[in-house]
N, C-alpha and C positions, 0 to 999 in steps of 0.2 A: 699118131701124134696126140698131146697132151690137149685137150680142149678146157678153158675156162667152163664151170659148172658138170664137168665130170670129177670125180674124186679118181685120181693114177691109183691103179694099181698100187699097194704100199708092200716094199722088198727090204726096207730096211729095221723093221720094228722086231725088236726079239721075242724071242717064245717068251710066250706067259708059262707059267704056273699053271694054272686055271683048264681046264676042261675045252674052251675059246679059245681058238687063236686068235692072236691081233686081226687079221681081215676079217674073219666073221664077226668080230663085236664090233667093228668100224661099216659092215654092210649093214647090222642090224641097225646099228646108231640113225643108216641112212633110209632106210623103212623105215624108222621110228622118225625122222623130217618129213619122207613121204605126206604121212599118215596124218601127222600133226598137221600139215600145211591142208591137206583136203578135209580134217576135223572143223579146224578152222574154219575154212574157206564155209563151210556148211553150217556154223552155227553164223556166219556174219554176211552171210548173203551175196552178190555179185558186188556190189556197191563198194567191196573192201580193197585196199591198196595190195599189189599184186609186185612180186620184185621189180624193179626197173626193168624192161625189154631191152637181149643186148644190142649193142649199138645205138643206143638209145640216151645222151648226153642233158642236164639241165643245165639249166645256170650257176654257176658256181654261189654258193652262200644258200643259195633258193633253200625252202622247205622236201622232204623226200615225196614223194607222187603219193598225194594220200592223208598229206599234211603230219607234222609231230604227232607221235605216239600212236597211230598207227602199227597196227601189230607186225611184226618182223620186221620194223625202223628204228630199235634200239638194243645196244648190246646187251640188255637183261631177256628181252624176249628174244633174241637168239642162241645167247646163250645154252638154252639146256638143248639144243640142237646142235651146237658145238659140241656137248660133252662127250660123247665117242670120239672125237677126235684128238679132245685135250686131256683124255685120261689113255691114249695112248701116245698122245706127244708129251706125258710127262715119263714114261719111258723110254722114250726118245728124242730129246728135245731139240734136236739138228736135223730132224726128218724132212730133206726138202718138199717132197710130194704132201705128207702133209700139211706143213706150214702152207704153200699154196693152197689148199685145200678149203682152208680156215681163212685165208685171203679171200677169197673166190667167194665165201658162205656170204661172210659178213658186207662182201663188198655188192652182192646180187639182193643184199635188202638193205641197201646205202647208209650201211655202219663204216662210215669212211674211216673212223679213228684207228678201227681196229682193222680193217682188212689194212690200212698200211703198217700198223707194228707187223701184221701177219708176213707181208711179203717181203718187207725190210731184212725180217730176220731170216727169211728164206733167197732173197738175193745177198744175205752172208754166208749163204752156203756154196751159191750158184751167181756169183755176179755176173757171168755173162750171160745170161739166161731175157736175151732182149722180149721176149716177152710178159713175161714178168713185171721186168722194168717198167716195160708201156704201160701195165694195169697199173700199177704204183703210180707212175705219173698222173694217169689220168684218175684216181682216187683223188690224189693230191687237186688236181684242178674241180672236182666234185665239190671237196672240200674250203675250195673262193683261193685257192693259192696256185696262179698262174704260174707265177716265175718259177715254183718248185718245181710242179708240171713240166716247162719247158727244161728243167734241167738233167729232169729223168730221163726225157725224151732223147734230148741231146746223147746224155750216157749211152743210149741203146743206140744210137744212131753211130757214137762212138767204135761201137761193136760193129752192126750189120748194116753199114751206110744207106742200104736202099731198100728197108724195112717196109712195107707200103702203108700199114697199120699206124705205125709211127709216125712218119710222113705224113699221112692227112691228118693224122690229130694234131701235131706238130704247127700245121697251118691254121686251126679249128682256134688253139690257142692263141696260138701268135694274133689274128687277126681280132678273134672277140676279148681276149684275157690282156694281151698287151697291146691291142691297139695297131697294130704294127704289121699292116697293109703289105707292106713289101716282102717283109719275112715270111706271112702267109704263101705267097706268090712263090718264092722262091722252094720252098718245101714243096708246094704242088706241083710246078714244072718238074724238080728233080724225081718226085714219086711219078710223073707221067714218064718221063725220057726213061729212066731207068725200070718201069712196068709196062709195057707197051700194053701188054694182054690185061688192065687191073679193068675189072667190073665196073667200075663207079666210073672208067672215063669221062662221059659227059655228065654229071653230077660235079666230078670234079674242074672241067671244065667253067660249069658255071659259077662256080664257085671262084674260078682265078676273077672271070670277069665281073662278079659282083664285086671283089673288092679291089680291082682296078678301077672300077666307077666311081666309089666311092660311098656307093649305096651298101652298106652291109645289112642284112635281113637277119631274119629270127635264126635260121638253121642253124644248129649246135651238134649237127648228129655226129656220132663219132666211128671210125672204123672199129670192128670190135675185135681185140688183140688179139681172143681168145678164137679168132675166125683164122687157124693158118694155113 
């Protein structure tokens, strides 16, 4: 199964020319992020902003963990770590695996703008592809835009009604993004009744009963799509 921050397998890109095939200069591409991210990490010490943790949600609008400019929190310093992927998605520009791929990059050092072009264009190859969708949604809500959030969500829910990933972000929103106590409740009962076995039971649990109370807390954590 396809996991967020693994790059699939790529079956669709054609023979190059070149000496390289497409997978090797896309593994190389991805030793070349390796490398870079532990270069880095060693000229700027512990102290440096490190990708979001998944399942790991902020406040919508908030600053990325590390604050602006922060290295690997802007599309120019990810950039040349995309470039294996964008100079074999310009010979293949409908590559769904890697358009996710390029989703997934940008969206694990919360370059929200572009991991959603990324997965937009790759749930136009794959729209029913409910996970996906959920990443997108929840970009979107990174991004300070509930309502979009929930409408992604909805989409995918549209698809596999009892998504469990979905479901609790689905409540995460509703409750801190719109306010909307009840909607919360009703996503987490159906994610219980319909997952009997899900992990986070009592987590989610308390979560119905926080915002039955009406005390709603800080927790923002989010299930992570990419966990299926």
């Amino acid at each position: 199964m396809r996991r967020k921050n693994q790059v699939p397998e790529v079956t669709r890109v054609p023979e190059r020319p070149a000496d390289w095939s497409g997978r090797e200069v896309l593994l190389l591409g991805l030793v070349c992020l390796t490398l870079g991210i532990l270069i880095g990490y060693a000229f700027r010490g512990p102290t440096a902003a490190a990708p979001l943790a998944a399942g790991v949600v902020q406040q919508p609008g908030a600053p990325a963990a590390g604050g602006p400019g922060s290295p690997l929190h802007s599309a120019e310093a990810v950039r040349p770590f995309a470039a294996p992927m964008l100079t074999l998605l310009e010979k293949d520009p409908r590559n769904f695996d890697l358009l996710v791929s390029l989703g997934n990059l940008y969206y694990d050092n919360h370059v929200y703008p572009e991991a959603i072009e990324y997965y937009t264009r790759a749930l136009a190859e794959m729209p029913d592809d409910v996970h996906v969708r959920t990443d997108l949604g929840t970009a979107y809500w990174y991004s300070g835009s509930a309502e979009k959030a929930v409408a992604e969500y909805e989409r995918s829910l549209a698809i596999l009604p009892n998504h469990p990933q979905t479901l609790f972000n689905l409540g995460i929103v509703r409750l801190q993004g719109l306010k909307d106590p009840a909607g919360a409740v009703r996503a987490w009962e159906q994610l219980l009744a319909t997952n009997p076995a899900y992990p986070e039971r009592q987590r989610v649990l308390a979560l119905i009963e926080e915002a039955r109370s009406g005390k709603v807390g800080a927790s923002r954590e989010f299930g992570n799509a990419a966990e299926r």
